[in-house]
N, C-alpha and C positions, 0 to 999 in steps of 0.2 A: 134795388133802389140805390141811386148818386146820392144818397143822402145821410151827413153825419149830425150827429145831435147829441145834446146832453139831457136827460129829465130830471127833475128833483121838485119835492113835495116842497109847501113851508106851513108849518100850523099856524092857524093864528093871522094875526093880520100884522105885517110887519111894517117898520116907519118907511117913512119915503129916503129916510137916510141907510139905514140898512139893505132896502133895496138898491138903491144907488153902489153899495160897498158891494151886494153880491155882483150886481151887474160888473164892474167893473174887474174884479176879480176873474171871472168868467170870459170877460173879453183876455185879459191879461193872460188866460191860462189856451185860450183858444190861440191867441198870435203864437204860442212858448209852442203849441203843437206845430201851427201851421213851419215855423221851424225846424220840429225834428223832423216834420216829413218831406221838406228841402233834406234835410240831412241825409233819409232815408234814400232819396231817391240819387241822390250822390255816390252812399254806397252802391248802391245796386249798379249803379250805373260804371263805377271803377271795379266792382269787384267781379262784376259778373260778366261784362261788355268790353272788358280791358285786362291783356297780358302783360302785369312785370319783364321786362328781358334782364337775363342776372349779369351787370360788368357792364364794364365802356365795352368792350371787344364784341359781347354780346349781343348788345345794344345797334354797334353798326354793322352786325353780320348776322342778325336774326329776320327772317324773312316774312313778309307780311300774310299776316293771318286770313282767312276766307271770308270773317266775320266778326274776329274782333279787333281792337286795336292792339298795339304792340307797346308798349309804355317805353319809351325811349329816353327821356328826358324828368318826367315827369309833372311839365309844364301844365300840358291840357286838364290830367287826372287832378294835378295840385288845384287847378282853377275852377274847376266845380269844387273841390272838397273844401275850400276857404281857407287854401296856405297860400303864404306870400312867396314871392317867389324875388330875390337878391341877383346882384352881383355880386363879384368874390369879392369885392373892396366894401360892400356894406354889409356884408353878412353879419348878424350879428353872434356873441356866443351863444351855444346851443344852450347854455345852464339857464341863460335871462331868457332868450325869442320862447319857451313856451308856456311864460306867463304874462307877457309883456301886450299890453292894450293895443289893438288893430291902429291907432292914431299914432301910436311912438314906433310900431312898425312900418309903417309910412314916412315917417319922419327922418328914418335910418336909411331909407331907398328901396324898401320893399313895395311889393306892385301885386295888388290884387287884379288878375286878370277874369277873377270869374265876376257873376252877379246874381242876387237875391232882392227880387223886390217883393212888399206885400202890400195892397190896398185894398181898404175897405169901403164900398161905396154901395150902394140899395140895398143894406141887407146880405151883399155876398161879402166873400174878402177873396181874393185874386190875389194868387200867386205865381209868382213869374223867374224861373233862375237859366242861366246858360253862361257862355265864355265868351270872353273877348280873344280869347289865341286865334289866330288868325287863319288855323286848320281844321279847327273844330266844328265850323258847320260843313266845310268841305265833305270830312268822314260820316257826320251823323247826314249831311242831304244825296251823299253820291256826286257833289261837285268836282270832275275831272278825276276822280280816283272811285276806287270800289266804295259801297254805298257801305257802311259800318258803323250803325245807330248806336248811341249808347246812353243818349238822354231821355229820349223818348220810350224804348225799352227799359229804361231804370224805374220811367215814372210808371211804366205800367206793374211792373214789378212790385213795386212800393205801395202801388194805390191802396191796397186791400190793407193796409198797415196804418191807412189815414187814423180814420175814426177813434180803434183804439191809442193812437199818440196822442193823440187832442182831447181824449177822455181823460187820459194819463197826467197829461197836464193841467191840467182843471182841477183837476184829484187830486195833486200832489200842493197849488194852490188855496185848496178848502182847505185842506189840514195845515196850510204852515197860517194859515190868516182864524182859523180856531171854527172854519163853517163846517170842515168835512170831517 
């Protein structure tokens, strides 16, 4: 079964206001999953589908893989994982950029190239993530280079991890709001 869910009993007949509180909660804790499992599927996708090469030297003298990618730059990988990616003149220092809000990362001249979107619409929620690098659907479709998927094999990787993230977060919202 494609299908994730949460069950919970409630005794008693409960107000239209505290229903309202659980509902929303529940949604709030289902978006925080739909989340990690972009997340997940991110990792699996860099870590499993993509080679580090160690050094600049490395880097332009490591030869490309059968199957997976070769991490060169670290542009593409960065762009699913949700890091921004600088020029030398905006970079900022390393002690501020890894707490620093995605909007003043921006602001500095950092450029998120990947994407995460999620919509809810009948009933389902749609989730949607990939790159704007400009190679990246090249390697994951086979365009004019060898075909070397690493989003689509991430997601499938990931999938079986749904359920319990979206549980997890839901779980970890009851108990900070006093339901679980």
């Amino acid at each position: 079964m494609n299908e994730a869910n949460v069950k919970f009993t409630i005794d008693g007949k409960p107000s239209e206001m505290a229903m309202n509180e659980l509902f929303n909660i529940t949604m709030g804790g289902l978006l925080q999953g739909v989340m990690k499992c972009m997340d997940a599927v991110a990792l699996f996708a860099v870590g499993k589908y993509m080679i580090a090469a160690r050094g600049i030297r490395a880097a332009a003298t490591t030869n490309v893989h059968p199957s997976k990618l070769i991490i060169r730059t670290g542009r593409l990988s960065g762009s699913i994982t949700k890091n921004y990616r600088y020029t030398i003149s905006a970079l900022p220092r390393a002690e501020y950029s890894s707490f620093m809000k995605p909007s003043v990362l921006e602001e500095l001249g950092g450029i998120q190239e990947g994407y995460r979107i999620i919509k809810g619409t009948g009933g389902k929620i749609q989730a949607k993530m990939g790159t704007n690098v400009e190679y990246g659907a090249k390697h994951e479709y086979g365009q004019g280079v060898p075909k070397r998927p690493y989003l689509q094999p991430g997601l499938d990787d990931a999938y079986g991890k749904f359920s319990g993230l979206i549980e997890e977060q839901i779980g970890i919202l009851y108990k900070m709001t006093g339901w679980g």
